[in-house]
Residue, then its C-alpha position, 0 to 999 in steps of 0.5 A: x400492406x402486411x409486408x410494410x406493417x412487418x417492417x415496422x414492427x420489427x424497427x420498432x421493437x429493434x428501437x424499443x430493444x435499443x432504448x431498453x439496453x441504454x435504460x438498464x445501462x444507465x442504471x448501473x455502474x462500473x464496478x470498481x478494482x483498485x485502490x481497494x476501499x479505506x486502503x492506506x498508502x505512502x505513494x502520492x502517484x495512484x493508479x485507479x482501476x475499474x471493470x470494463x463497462x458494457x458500451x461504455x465509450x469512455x469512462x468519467x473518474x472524480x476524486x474529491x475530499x469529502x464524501x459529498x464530492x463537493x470538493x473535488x481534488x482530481x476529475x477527468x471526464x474522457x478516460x479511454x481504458x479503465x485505468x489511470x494514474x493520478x498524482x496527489x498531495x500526500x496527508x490527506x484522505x481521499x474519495x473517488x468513484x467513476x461512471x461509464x460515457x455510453x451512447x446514450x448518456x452516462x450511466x449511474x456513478x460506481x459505489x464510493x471508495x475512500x483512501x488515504x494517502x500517508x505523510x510522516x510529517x504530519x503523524x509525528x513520525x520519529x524515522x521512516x526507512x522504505x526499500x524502494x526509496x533513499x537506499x544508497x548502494x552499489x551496482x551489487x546491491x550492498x548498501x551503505x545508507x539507508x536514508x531516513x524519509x521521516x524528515x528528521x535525516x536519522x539515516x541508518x549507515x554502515x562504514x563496515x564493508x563486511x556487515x552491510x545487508x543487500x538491496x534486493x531491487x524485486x521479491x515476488x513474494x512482496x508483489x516484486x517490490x524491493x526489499x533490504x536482506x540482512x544476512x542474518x550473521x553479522x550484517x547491521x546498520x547503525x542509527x545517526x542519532x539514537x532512537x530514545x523514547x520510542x512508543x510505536x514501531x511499524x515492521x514489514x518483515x520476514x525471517x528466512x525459513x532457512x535461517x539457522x537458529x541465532x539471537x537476532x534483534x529487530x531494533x538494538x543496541x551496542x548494549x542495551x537490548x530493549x528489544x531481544x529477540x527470543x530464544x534461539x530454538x522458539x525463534x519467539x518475537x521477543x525474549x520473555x526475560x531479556x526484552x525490556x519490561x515495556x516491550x513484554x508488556x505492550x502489545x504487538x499487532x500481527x496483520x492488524x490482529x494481537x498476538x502474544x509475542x512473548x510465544x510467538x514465533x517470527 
């Protein structure tokens, strides 16, 4: 009789055990790794990725675009790893979150993140030059035209075999995206249409810490150089005297800070 109530104790704290470990994992949530939360991106094809899920068996991912995930874009409810890639319209702004299918019932929904995925036609943007899209070149790399992906098809060209840059296809500093490398002499692409009336200019650049001391322009002209670059010492963003009054007096955002451009180096 003891022998049997022991027994029974025993699958009856194992059922109580098991039962405990669904509660507590239905009350938690998959932690959540990639697209990072308010991110903004111009790829249309996203990949989301998440924490593994103790006893998760498969994963449940929504996609929607509003908060309330009444609207929702993308939904697959029997993910087996913890990541997936989605293709979405680009223009919009999106929020996504994903919960864990375990043996005893969904667990809690992950926090919410949101990001939006950037469309040049809809921000009135005047040019767009990618390195990783619409760069025509040779089986060397040396490039003949940069297509404009605005829409407006200002592509940036060069006739000069001597004076195109280089389609650099991986740069691990980039996270082994491509990049387009001017050789710092004479390498140079020319606008189809010429850029007027400019408010606003995105960069993603670098200077070589080995390029030798040059006036070198980030955006210019045959003859007017409204955005000269600064002395050939300081190697200054722009020149406090030669850049064009507008441009000395605008502002200019370092990683989302501002800096002074006039006295600060590339």
């Amino acid at each position: 009789m003891f022998y049997v109530q022991s027994v029974i104790s025993k699958v009856g704290c194992l059922l109580l055990t098991l039962f405990m470990s669904e509660f507590i994992n239905a009350q938690q949530s998959p932690t959540l790794v990639f697209p990072k939360d308010s991110i903004i991106t111009s790829e249309d094809q996203i990949s989301f990725e998440w924490n593994v899920f103790t006893s998760a068996a498969t994963y449940h991912l929504q996609v929607a675009q509003d908060a309330a995930f009444n609207n929702i874009t993308q939904e697959n409810t029997n993910i087996t790893s913890t990541s997936i890639s989605v293709s979405l319209a680009s223009g919009n702004k999106y929020f996504w979150r994903v919960r864990a299918n375990t043996p005893g019932g969904p667990s809690a929904w992950s926090s919410r993140r949101t990001f939006t995925i950037f469309s040049p036609h809809n921000a009135n943007v005047t040019t767009w030059y990618r390195a990783d899209f619409g760069v025509q070149a040779d089986s060397s790399g040396i490039i003949t035209q940069w297509n404009d992906n605005s829409g407006n098809n200002n592509h940036a060209i060069q006739a000069t075999a001597n004076s195109r840059p280089l389609l650099v296809n991986s740069f691990s500093l980039l996270n082994n995206k491509p990049l387009v490398r001017f050789d710092g002499a004479n390498d140079f692409l020319t606008f189809s249409t010429v850029l007027t009336n400019l408010r606003t200019i995105f960069w993603v650049i670098n200077e070589h810490p080995t390029a030798t001391s040059k006036n070198r322009s980030m955006l210019g002209d045959a003859s007017i150089y409204d955005f000269h670059r600064g002395s050939t010492t300081a190697k200054f963003i722009y020149d406090g005297t030669f850049a064009n009054a507008n441009v000395r007096n605008g502002k200019t955002w370092l990683n989302g800070v501002v800096i002074p451009h006039l006295t600060t180096r590339v």
